[in-house]
Phi, psi and omega in degrees: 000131168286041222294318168260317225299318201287336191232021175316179185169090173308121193260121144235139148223181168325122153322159164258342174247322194240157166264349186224157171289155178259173183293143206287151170247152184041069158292173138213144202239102194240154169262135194283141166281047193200332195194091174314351185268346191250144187214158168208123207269107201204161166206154158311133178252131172252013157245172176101284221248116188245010181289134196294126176082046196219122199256166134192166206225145178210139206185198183210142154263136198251137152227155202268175194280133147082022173306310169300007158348273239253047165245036208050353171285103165314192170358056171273083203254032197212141200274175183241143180217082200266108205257131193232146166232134179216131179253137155298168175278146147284339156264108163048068186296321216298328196243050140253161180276182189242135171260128145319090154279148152208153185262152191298236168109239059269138190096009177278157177260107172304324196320308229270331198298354187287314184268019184166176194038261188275006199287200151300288161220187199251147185252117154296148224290320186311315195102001179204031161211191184225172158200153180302142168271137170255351154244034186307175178263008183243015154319284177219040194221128161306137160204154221243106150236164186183122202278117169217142358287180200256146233127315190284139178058238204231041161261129196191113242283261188232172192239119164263146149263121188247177153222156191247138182229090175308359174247304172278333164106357164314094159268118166221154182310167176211154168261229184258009167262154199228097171349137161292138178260134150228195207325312200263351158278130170205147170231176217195167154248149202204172184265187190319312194067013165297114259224350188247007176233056176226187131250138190311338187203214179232015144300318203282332169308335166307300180310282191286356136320314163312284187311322213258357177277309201317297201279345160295300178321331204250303228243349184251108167318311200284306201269101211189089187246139166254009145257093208251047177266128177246124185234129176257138187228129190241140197217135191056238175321336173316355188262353147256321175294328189261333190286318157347271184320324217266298183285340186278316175297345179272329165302309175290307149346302175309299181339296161335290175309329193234012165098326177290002170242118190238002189305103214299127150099010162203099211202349162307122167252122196260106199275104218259126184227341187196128197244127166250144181229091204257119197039061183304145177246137178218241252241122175289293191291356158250024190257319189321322200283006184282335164305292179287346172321279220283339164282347182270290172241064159249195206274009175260007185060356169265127157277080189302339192244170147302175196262343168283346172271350183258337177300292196295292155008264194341284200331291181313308172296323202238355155313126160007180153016030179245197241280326211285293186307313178294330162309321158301313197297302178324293206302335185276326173294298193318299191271358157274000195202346194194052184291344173267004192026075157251357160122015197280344163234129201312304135358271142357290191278002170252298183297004189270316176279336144344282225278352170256342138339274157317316169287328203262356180244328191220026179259277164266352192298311207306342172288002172296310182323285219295347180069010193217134176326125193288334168328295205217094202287351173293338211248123212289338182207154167283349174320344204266339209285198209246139183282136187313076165325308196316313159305332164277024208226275211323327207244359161303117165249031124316323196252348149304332189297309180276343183257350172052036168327153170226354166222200170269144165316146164184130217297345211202122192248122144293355267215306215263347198263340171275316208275292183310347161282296181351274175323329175079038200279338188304282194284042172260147191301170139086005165295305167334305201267324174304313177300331191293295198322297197289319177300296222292304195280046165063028178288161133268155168211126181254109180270085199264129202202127182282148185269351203248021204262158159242330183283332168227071195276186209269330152344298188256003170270325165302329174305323155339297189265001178244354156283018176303114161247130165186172206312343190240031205275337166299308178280021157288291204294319199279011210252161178254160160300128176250154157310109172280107197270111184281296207215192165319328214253312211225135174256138220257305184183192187230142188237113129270126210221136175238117162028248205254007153243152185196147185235144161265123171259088226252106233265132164063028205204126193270217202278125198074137196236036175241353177281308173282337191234066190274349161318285197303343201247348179296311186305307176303314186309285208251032166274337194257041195254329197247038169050024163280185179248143206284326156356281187231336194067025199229352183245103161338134168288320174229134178275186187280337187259019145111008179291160170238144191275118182249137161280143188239149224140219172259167195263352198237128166267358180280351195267003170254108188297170177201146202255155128321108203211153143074028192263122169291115188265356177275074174332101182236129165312083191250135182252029167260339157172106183296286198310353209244000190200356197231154160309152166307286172317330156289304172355293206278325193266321166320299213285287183287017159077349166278018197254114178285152168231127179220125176056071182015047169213138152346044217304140175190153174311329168299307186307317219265356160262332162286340191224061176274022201260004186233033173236171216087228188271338187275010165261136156187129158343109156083336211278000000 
């Protein structure tokens, strides 16, 4: 399955004074006490977050080839250069806890989220400027991104020069001879693009995440909090990535704890307190049968498919040698062969990739037939959504500057997105039993879910969190949906919640649930960062005399309908990515130099009545 990949558009254009960045200024470079070789880079960033007295820092932790030894990754022969943005709480950071973000993909990039959704603030339709989010998650949360693996975003192996072709999507390498650039042409630094210098999946991506907390944790100067509880939120594919991470980092603890990890300057215990998981993709056979659910009979009433493209769906998950059975074989080979699923056998990985292939062309691929966004199933094309500002934000260089880049940004690594197919990592076992293991050591797990999302829907994630078996799992399955109450005025969505799992239904809202519901999802974050009930926010997950808090309601959220509402029809071109907003024929018009472009979008009557507020003298190209 292609959750980002498909519609990527690798964001580069021209410096306006340079063709490549220049070196970032006032670094400050500190060397790990444990390990001269390991160093971390960091500087004050003074844009996004403008709130008075409120910091935040962005920077890289460098680790050198062959750090990963001595977790078993052989021939690691390229350094990881792990690019972090950290925001203070706007309230009393030293005693808030710290939450983790990373974006799916497999390759999406956490930087941009800083400009949107859970971030600080927001990008204006100009592309070059901003304004505070009042509900970011850094309200009253430390928050920590960070593009991982590395490749991903301004994450990075070694540094190439490329050129880029924003209509067909050509990357070729380059020497010291340099192309001339225009609208649809760009060169750029980019990482190595080597598809054999990442991690192949997402254990190995554990691993080396682990390294990169050790040295975050111990060695970055600004953050020395007297809450030092860390939580993590993983989004879309991130539904794989975070129980991984989650879990190795609770392992390696033990490891610690118990004398078998003895590696010096890496002894940091990692105070592990809430694992969220937003809109997530986790476990293929069971989540799988939620596609044609969902294409038919979800609480918005549209039937996206005909009863023969849904006949056939059905057919494909459960036929001899369709999607369901090759997902057993993937899981069965894995754990007979390959159990630690890192990829050592070959065999293991083709089939593996085989069987998520196959579910993914003829399971969920077939809802492309509906005209309507795999996002936001309300909305008739993905063409209609609000075009990504943050990338023309992103290629400012002022805002490169401040941001202490060392290469150009980009929203998707296909690079990070080859190596996990390869591996086949998508349909592999055991994400399921990694949550129980984290509830059973006293984890939280938060389960979050847009009701209008369809490529990782709220459907196959509830199969998901009641296929859990760990110690609470009957008084899990008994508690009902309750309202989740955002405010005085609006209920946000309905939650069933047993003490430390809970699952969220975010009532009007697609893939990722703070871009459209950003109230609601701050409020669920940080009732369930801070032991409440996602409910109200008004009740101890445990009281003081040791009840543990169960929610009450209907036992079915499906039997609660939602109106269509608030779906946008003005369609805009952005040529910052072109495959995901603009028509063939703009396409065509880009491509051939007939298209006007001002602030990168397309003049046409839709742009200039959706954004009339970036129209006149203030449009111009690039401006």
């Amino acid at each position: 399955m292609e959750i980002l990949i498909t519609s990527i558009l690798l964001t580069l254009f021209q410096c306006v004074q340079a063709q490549f960045l220049p070196k970032p200024k006032d670094v400050t470079v500190i060397r790990s006490k444990f390990n001269q070789d390991v160093s971390i880079s960091y500087k004050q960033v003074h844009i996004c977050e403008t709130t008075p007295g409120v910091k935040s820092w962005s920077g890289y932790v460098n680790l050198p080839p062959g750090i990963l030894s001595d977790l078993g990754v052989e021939n690691q022969t390229w350094p990881i250069n792990t690019f972090f943005w950290f925001f203070q709480a706007r309230k009393d950071p030293l005693n808030s806890p710290l939450l983790i973000w990373i974006n799916g993909g497999p390759g999406g990039s956490s930087s941009g989220n800083p400009l949107g959704s859970s971030g600080s603030c927001r990008v204006k339709p100009d592309g070059n400027s901003t304004f505070l989010n009042e509900w970011s998650w850094n309200r009253n949360i430390n928050m920590l991104y960070v593009d991982q693996p590395v490749q991903v975003g301004l994450s990075y192996d070694t540094l190439q020069k490329i050129s880029y072709n924003l209509v067909n999507g050509n990357v070729t390498l380059l020497n010291d001879t340099i192309p001339e650039q225009n609208t649809t042409l760009a060169v750029g630094l980019w990482p190595s693009t080597d598809t054999y210098r990442t991690s192949p999946g997402s254990i190995h991506g554990a691993y080396a995440f682990w390294k990169f907390a050790q040295v975050f944790f111990q060695d970055f100067p600004e953050h020395r909090p007297k809450d030092t509880r860390i939580s993590l939120s993983g989004v879309s594919y991130g539904g794989k990535y975070a129980p991984a991470i989650f879990a190795f980092f609770e392992e390696q603890n033990e490891r610690i704890r118990n004398g078998t990890w003895t590696v010096k300057g890496q002894q940091k215990i990692l105070n592990l307190d809430t694992l969220i998981l937003d809109s997530g993709c986790i476990d293929l056979p069971v989540s799988w049968f939620s596609y044609p659910e969902m294409a038919v009979n979800n609480t918005y009433g549209i039937v996206g498919v005909n009863d023969t493209i849904l006949a056939n769906m059905t057919d494909n998950l459960h036929k001899p040698g369709g999607c369901l059975d090759q997902a057993y074989q993937c899981g069965n080979l894995s754990e007979r062969y390959d159990p630690l699923n890192v990829g050592i056998n070959e065999t293991v990985n083709d089939v593996c990739f085989r069987a998520g292939k196959f579910c993914d062309d003829w399971v969920q691929g077939p809802f492309g037939n509906s005209k309507r966004s795999f996002y936001d199933i309300t909305v008739p094309s993905a063409l209609s959504r609000t075009p990504p500002f943050s990338r023309a934000y992103l290629q400012r260089p002022h805002v490169q500057e401040a941001l202490g880049m060392r290469l150009n940004w980009s929203s998707g690594s296909p690079w990070v997105a080859e190596a996990f197919r390869r591996e086949g990592d998508f349909a592999r076992p055991g994400w399921i039993g990694k949550l129980a293991y984290l509830l059973e050591r006293g984890i939280k797990v938060a389960f979050v879910y847009g009701d209008k999302d369809y490529i990782c829907n709220w459907i196959g994630g509830e199969a998901v969190s009641l296929a859990i078996n760990y110690t609470d799992t009957a008084k899990f399955h008994a508690a009902g949906y309750a309202d989740i109450v955002t405010n005085d005025s609006y209920v946000g969505g309905q939650v069933r919640q047993y003490g430390n799992l809970s699952f969220s239904r975010v009532f009007q809202t697609g893939h990722g649930i703070a871009g459209q519901q950003p109230e609601t999802a701050e409020k669920i974050v940080y009732r369930a960062l801070f032991d409440l009930d996602i409910a109200t926010g008004k009740e101890p997950v445990t009281a003081e005399n040791g009840t543990i808090y169960s929610s009450v309601g209907v036992a079915d959220s499906r039997t609660v309908k939602s109106e269509v509402i608030g779906v946008s029809v003005l369609q805009v071109c952005y040529i910052l990515d072109l495959n995901s907003t603009c028509t063939p024929d703009q396409k065509t018009a880009v491509a051939n130099g007939t298209a006007v472009i001002r602030n990168y979008m397309v003049v046409d009557k839709n742009s200039t009545q959706r954004y009339p507020e970036i129209g006149g003298d203030n449009w111009g190209y690039g401006a």
